[in-house]
GUVEXMAR-968061 format. One record per residue (C-alpha): x, y, z; chain. Coordinates in nm, 3 decimals, padded with zeros to 5 digits, always signed. Layout:
! GUVEXMAR-968061
east	north	up	chain
X	Y	Z	A
...
! end
This chain:
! GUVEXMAR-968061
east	north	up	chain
-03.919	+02.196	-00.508	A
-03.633	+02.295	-00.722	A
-03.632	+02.190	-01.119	A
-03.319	+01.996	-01.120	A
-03.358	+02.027	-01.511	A
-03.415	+02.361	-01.645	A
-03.370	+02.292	-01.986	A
-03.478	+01.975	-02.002	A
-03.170	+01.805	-02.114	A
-03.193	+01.512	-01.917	A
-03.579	+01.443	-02.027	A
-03.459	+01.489	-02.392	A
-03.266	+01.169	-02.333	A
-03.484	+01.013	-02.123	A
-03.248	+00.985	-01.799	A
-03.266	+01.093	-01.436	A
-03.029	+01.402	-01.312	A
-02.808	+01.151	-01.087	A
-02.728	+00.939	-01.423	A
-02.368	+00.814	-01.498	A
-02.200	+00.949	-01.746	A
-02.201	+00.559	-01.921	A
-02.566	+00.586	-01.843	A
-02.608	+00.924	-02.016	A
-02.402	+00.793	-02.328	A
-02.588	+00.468	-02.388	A
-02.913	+00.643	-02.384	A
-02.750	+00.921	-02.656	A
-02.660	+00.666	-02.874	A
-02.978	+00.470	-02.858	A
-03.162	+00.781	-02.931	A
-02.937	+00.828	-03.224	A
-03.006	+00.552	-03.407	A
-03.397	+00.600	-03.415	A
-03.356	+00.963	-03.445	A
-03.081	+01.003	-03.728	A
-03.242	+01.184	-04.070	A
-03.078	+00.874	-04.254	A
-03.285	+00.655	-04.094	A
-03.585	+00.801	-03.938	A
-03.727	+00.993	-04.237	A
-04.040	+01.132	-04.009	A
-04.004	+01.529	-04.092	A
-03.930	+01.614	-03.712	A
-03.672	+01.399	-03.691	A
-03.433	+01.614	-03.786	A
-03.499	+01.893	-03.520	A
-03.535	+01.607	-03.281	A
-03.194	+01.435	-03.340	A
-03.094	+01.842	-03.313	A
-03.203	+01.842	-02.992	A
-03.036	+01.566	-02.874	A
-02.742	+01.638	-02.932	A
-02.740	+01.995	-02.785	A
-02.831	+01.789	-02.488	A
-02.552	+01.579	-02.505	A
-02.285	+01.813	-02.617	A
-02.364	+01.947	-02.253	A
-02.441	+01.649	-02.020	A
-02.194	+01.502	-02.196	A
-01.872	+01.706	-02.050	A
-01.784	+01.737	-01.725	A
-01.741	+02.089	-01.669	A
-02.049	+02.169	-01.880	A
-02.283	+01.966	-01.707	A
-02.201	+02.090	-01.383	A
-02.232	+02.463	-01.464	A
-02.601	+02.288	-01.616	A
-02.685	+02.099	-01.298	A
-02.636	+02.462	-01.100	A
-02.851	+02.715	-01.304	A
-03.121	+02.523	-01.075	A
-02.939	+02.692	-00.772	A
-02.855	+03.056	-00.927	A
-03.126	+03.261	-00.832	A
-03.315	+03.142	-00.523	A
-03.420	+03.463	-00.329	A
-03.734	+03.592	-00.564	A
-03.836	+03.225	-00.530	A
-03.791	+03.223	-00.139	A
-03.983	+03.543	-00.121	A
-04.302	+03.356	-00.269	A
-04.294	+03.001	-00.128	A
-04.019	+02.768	+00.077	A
-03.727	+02.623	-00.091	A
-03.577	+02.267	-00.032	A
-03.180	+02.308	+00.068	A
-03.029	+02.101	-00.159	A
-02.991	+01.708	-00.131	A
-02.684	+01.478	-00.187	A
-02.703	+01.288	-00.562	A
-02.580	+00.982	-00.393	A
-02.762	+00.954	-00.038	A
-03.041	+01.158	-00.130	A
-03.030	+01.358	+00.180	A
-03.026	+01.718	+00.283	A
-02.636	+01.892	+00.298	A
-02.549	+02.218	+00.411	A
-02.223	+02.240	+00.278	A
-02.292	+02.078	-00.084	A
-02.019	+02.066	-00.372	A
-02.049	+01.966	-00.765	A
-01.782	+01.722	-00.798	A
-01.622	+01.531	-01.056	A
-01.431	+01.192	-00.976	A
-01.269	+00.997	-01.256	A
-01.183	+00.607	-01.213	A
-00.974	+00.438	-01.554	A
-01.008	+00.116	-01.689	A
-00.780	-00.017	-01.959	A
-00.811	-00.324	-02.180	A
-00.412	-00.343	-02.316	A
-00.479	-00.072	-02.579	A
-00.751	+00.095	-02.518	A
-00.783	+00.308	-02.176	A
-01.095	+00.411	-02.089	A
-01.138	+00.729	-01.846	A
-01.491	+00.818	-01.728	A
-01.603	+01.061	-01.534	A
-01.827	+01.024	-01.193	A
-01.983	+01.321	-01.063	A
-02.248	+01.506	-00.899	A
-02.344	+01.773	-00.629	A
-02.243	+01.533	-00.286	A
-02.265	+01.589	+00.069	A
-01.918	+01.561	+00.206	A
-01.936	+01.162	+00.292	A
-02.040	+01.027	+00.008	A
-01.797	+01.261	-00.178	A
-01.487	+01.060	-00.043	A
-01.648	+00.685	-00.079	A
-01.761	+00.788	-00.404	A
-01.388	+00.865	-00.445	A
-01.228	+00.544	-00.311	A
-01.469	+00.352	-00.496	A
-01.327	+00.564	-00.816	A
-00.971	+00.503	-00.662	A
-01.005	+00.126	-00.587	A
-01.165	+00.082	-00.976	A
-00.889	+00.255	-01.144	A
-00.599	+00.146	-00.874	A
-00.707	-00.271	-01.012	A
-00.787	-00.219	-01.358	A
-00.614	+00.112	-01.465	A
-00.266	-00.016	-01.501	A
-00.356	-00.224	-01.816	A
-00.332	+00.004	-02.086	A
-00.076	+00.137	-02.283	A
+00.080	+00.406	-02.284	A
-00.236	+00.620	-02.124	A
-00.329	+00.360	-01.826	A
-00.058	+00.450	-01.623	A
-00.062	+00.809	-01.721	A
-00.477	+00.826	-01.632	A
-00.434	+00.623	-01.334	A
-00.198	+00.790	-01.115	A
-00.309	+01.151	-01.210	A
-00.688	+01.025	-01.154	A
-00.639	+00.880	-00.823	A
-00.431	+01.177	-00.722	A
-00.689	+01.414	-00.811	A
-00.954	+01.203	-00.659	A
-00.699	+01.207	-00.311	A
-00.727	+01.593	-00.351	A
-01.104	+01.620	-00.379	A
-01.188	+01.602	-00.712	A
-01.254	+01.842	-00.981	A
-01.460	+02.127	-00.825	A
-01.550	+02.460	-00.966	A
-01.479	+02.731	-00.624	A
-01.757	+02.971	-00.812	A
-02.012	+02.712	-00.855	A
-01.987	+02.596	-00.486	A
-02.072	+02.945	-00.427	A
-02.381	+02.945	-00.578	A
-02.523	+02.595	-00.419	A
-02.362	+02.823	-00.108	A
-02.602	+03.127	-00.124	A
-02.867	+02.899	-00.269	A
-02.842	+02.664	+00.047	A
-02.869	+02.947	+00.250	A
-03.220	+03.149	+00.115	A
-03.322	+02.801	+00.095	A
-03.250	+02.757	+00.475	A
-03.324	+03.075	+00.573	A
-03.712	+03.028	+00.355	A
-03.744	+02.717	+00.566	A
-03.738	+02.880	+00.925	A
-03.373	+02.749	+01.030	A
-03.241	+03.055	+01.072	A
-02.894	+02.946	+01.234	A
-02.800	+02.722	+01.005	A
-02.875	+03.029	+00.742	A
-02.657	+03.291	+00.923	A
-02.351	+03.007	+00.917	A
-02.412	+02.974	+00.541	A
-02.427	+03.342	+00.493	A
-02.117	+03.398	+00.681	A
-01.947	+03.177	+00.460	A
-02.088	+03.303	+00.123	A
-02.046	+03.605	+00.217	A
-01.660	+03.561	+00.112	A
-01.747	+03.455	-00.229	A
-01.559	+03.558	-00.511	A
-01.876	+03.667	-00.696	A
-01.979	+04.035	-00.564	A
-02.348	+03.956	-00.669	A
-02.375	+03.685	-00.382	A
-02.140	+03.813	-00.119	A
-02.361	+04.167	-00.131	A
-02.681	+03.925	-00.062	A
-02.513	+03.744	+00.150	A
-02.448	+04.049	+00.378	A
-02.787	+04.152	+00.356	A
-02.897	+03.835	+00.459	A
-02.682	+03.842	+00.768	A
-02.839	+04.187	+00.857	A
-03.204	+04.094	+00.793	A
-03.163	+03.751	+01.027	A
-02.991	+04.013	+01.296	A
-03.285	+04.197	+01.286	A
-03.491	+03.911	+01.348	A
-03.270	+03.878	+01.647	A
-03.034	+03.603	+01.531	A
-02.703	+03.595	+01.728	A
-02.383	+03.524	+01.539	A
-02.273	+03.166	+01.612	A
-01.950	+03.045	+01.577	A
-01.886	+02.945	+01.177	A
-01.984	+02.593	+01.093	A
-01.707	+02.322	+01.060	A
-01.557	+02.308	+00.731	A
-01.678	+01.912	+00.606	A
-01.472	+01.907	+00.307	A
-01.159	+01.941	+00.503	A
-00.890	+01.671	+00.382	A
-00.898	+01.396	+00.609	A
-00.531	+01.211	+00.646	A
-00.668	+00.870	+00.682	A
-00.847	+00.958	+00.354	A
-00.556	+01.052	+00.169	A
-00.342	+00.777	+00.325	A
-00.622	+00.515	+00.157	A
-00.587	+00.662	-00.180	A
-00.203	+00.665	-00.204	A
-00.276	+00.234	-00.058	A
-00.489	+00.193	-00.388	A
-00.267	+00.408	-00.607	A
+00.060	+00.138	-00.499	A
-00.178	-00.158	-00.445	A
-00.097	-00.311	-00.819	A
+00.267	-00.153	-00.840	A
+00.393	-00.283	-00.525	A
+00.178	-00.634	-00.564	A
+00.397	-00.664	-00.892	A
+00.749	-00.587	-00.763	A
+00.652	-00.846	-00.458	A
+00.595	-01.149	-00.725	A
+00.903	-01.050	-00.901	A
+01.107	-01.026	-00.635	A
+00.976	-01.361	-00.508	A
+01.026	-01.495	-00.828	A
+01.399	-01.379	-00.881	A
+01.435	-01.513	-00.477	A
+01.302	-01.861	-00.560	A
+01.498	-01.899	-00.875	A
+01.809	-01.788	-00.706	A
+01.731	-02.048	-00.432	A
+01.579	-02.388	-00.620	A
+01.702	-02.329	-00.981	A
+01.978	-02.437	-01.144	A
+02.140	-02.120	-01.161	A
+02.180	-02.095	-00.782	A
+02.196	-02.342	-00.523	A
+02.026	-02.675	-00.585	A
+02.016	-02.924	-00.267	A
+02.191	-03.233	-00.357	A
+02.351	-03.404	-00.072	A
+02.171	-03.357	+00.275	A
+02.410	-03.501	+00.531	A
+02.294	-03.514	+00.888	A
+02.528	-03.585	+01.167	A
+02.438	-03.689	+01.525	A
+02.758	-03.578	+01.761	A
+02.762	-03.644	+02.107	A
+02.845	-03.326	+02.337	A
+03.167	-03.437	+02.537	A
+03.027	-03.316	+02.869	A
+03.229	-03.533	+03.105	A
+03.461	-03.234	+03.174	A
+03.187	-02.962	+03.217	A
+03.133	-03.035	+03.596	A
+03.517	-03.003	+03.645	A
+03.561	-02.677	+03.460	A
+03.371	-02.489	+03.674	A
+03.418	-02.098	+03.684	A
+03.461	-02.058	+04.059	A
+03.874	-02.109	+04.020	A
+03.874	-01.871	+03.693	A
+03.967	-01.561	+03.689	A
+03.732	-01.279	+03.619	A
+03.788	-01.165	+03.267	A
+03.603	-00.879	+03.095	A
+03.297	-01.010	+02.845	A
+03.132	-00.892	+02.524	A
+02.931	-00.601	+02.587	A
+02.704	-00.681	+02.275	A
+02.534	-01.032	+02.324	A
+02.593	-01.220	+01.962	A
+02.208	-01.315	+01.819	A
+02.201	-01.670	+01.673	A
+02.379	-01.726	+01.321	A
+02.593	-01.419	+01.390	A
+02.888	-01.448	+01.211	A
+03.214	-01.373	+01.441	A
+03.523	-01.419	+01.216	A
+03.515	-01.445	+00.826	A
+03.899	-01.459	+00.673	A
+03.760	-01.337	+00.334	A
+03.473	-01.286	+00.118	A
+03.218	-01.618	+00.031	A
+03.133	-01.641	-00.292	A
+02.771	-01.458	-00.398	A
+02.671	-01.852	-00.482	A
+02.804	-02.159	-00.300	A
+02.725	-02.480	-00.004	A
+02.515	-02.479	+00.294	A
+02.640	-02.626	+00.611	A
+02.390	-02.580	+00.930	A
+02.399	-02.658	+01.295	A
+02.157	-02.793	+01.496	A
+02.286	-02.695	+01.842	A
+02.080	-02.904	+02.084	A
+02.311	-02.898	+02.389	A
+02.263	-02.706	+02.703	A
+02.498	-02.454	+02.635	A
+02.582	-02.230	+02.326	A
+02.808	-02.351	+02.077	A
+03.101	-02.128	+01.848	A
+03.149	-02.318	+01.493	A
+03.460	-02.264	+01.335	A
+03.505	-02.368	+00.963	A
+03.864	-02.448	+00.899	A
+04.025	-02.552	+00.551	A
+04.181	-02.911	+00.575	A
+04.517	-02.858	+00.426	A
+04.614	-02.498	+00.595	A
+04.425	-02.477	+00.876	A
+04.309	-02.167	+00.826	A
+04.012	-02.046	+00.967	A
+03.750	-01.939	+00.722	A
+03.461	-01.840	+00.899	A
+03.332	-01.907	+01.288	A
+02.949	-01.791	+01.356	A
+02.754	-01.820	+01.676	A
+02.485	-02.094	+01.732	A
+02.255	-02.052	+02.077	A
+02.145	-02.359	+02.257	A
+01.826	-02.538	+02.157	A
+01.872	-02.320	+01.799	A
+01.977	-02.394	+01.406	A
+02.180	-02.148	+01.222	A
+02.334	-02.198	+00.901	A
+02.642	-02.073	+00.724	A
+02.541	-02.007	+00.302	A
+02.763	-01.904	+00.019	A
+03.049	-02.140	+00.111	A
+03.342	-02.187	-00.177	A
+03.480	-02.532	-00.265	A
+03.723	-02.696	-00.033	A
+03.815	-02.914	+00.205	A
+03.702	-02.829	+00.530	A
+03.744	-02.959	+00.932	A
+03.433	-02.851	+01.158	A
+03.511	-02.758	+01.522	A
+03.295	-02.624	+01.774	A
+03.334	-02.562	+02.121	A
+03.109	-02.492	+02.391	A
+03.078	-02.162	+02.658	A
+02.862	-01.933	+02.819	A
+02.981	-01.581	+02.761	A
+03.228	-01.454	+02.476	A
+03.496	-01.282	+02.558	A
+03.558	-00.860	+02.538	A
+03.694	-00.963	+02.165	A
+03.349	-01.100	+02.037	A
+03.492	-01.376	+01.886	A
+03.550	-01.578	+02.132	A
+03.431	-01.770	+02.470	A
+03.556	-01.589	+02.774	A
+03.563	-01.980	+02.925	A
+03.523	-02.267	+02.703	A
+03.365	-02.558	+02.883	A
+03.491	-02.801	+02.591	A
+03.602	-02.838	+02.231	A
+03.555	-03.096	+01.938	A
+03.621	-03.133	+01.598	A
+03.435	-03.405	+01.369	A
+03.689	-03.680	+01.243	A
+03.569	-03.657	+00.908	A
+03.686	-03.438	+00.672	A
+03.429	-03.238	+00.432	A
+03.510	-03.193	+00.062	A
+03.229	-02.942	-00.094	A
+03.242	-02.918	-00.447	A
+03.041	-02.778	-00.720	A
+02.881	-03.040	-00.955	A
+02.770	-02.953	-01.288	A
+02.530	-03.119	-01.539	A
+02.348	-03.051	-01.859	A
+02.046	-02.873	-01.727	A
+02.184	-02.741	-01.353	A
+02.463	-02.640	-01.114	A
+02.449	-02.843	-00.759	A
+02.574	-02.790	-00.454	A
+02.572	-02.928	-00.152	A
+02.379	-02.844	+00.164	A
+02.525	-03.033	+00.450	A
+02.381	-03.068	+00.835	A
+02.514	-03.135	+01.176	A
+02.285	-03.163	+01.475	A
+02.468	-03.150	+01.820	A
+02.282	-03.386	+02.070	A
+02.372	-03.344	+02.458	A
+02.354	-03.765	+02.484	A
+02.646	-04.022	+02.508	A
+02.638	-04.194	+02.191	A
+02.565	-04.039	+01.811	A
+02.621	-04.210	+01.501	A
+02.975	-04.038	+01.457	A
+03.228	-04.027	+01.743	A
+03.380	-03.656	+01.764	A
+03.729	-03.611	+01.853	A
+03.811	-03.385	+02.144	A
+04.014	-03.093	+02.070	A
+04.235	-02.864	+02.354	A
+04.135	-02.546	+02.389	A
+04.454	-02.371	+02.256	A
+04.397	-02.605	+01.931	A
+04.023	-02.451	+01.914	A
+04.181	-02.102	+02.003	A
+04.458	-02.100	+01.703	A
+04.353	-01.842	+01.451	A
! end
């Protein structure tokens, strides 16, 4: 068995080698205070607090504590040479890993002012090296934001790092490398020690890619064959990455959502926008007595639109609405689809004409005040202008004339959302007036 200690810093302060670095910290300080020369006045309490804290100034710093954790793994071949090694085991699952790394994770909490940035690491077997990273991820993509000005700063560099693998040393993942292997090799599984010695033997440190060679050349000789290298675990995964660049936008994008809903709601049921006060609804009968008689068989063939309007669709506008106005909408619940042509009351003009499909409700927003005249007419197929029916069965216009205006009071702005509902029945509440077709036509 390997001494995961060798110096006995972690049985100075009384923790395990797989402690957290809070858990590490908390023991320090409770140490501290029984050991301090103020306060314990025992006469090895001074070379006792000492030692402490040479423990500490090590465990207590990433990089440190990792070079620590491997002097356990730097020279394994005099040892193999007397009695069998264990490879080495994951921190987290506790089982063996060929390919093992010392890793350091960070995940950030902040409390408004105060941003707190810890450290989680150990030596991991690739799998529990990424969930121990989206676990670091999803901590510091919640609760990392909070903190100024070093939350933000902590948490996207942290969960960017921890997307890239974490903080690794190359040369000490060459030692648990070569150590892996003797350990492997002291063990009987020769195969899986050739793959590790193939790979150490590209170390960056001479010392262990020359024993690595001679490793490879003793196991020939004991008539291992060279097997194909083993798969690289720690390769980035894309569905890893993806995950950590989820929890790195989680809280931004969760924030600009509420805003934006927000800003959408006020601009839609506050004051400032457009405030429902009137809701008119109209019941028009279709004029279908005509339909039968206007059949298409005597018409000529004229071309059509080759893009089929989608309901709502706006076919003619004669200027710019206003960013803020009335609502009108059409319930279109005829058999056949329906054009809807806003005209002012005094010129005639045409202001806008949008599409509404049968059995459907679209609405026209952002209307300016006026006086206005609804028409609609009825059709199957719009003409190779896209504006208009190619035959119009029939055409109506609504007796009453609509005057939308802006009211405005002490704590609000109204305006007016008005509906008509086209029924395909004999008798409504209002009686339309039937229009020619040139008269619907006229621009």
């Amino acid at each position: 068995m390997t001494d995961r200690d060798p110096k006995g810093y972690y049985r100075r302060l009384a923790v395990e080698p797989e402690a957290s670095a809070d858990t590490i910290k908390a023991a320090f300080r409770q140490l501290a205070k029984k050991l301090h020369p103020d306060i314990n006045k025992d006469a090895n309490a001074k070379l006792l607090f000492q030692a402490i804290n040479e423990a500490y100034d090590v465990l207590s710093n990433p990089d440190s504590r990792a070079r620590y954790d491997s002097l356990a793994y730097s020279k394994p071949a005099t040892q193999a040479q007397q009695t069998q090694i264990d490879p080495i085991c994951c921190s987290r699952c506790g089982k063996t890993t060929a390919q093992p790394r010392s890793t350091v994770f960070y995940r950030v909490v902040s409390l408004v002012l105060v941003t707190f940035r810890t450290p989680v690491q150990g030596i991991f077997c690739s799998a529990c090296a990424r969930s121990t990273a989206i676990q670091a991820s999803f901590v510091s993509g919640l609760f990392g934001w909070w903190g100024f000005p070093w939350g933000p700063i902590w948490t996207i560099s942290s969960i960017l790092g921890n997307a890239k693998g974490g903080s690794f040393s190359h040369a000490l993942d060459e030692k648990l490398l070569w150590y892996n292997a003797v350990a492997f090799f002291s063990k009987g599984n020769l195969a899986i020690s050739y793959a590790l010695a193939q790979q150490a033997r590209a170390a960056k440190d001479e010392e262990i890619a020359l024993n690595a060679l001679k490793l490879m050349d003793q196991l020939r000789a004991r008539g291992v064959s060279p097997n194909p290298p083993l798969r690289n675990a720690w390769r980035p995964h894309p569905a890893h990455i993806v995950a950590h660049f989820f929890l790195l936008l989680l809280v931004p994008s969760t924030i600009a959502s509420l805003i934006y809903w927000d800003w959408a709601s006020r601009n839609t049921s506050s004051g400032k926008s457009l405030p429902t006060r009137q809701s008119q609804s109209y019941q028009a009968p279709v004029d279908t007595s005509s339909a039968q008689s206007k059949t298409f068989t005597t018409a000529p063939i004229v071309p059509t639109c080759p893009w089929p309007p989608i309901n709502g669709q706006i076919l003619d506008k004669a200027a710019p609405l206003n960013e803020l106005g009335h609502v009108v909408e059409i319930k279109n619940g005829s058999s056949g689809n329906a054009i809807i042509k806003m005209r002012n009351s005094l010129t005639g003009r045409v202001l806008v004409a949008f599409y509404v499909e049968r059995g459907k409700t679209a609405s026209i927003a952002n209307l300016p005040d006026g006086q206005y005249q609804i028409q609609y007419a009825f059709g199957d197929t719009l003409a190779a202008d896209c504006r208009s029916f190619a035959n119009i069965a029939s055409a109506s216009q609504f007796p009453s004339i609509d005057s939308l205006r802006t009211r405005y009071t002490q704590t609000e702005i109204v305006r007016s959302r008005v509906r008509y509902t086209l029924y395909s029945v004999p008798s409504g509440n209002i009686r339309p007036e039937r229009l020619s077709i040139d008269a619907f036509s006229a621009e």
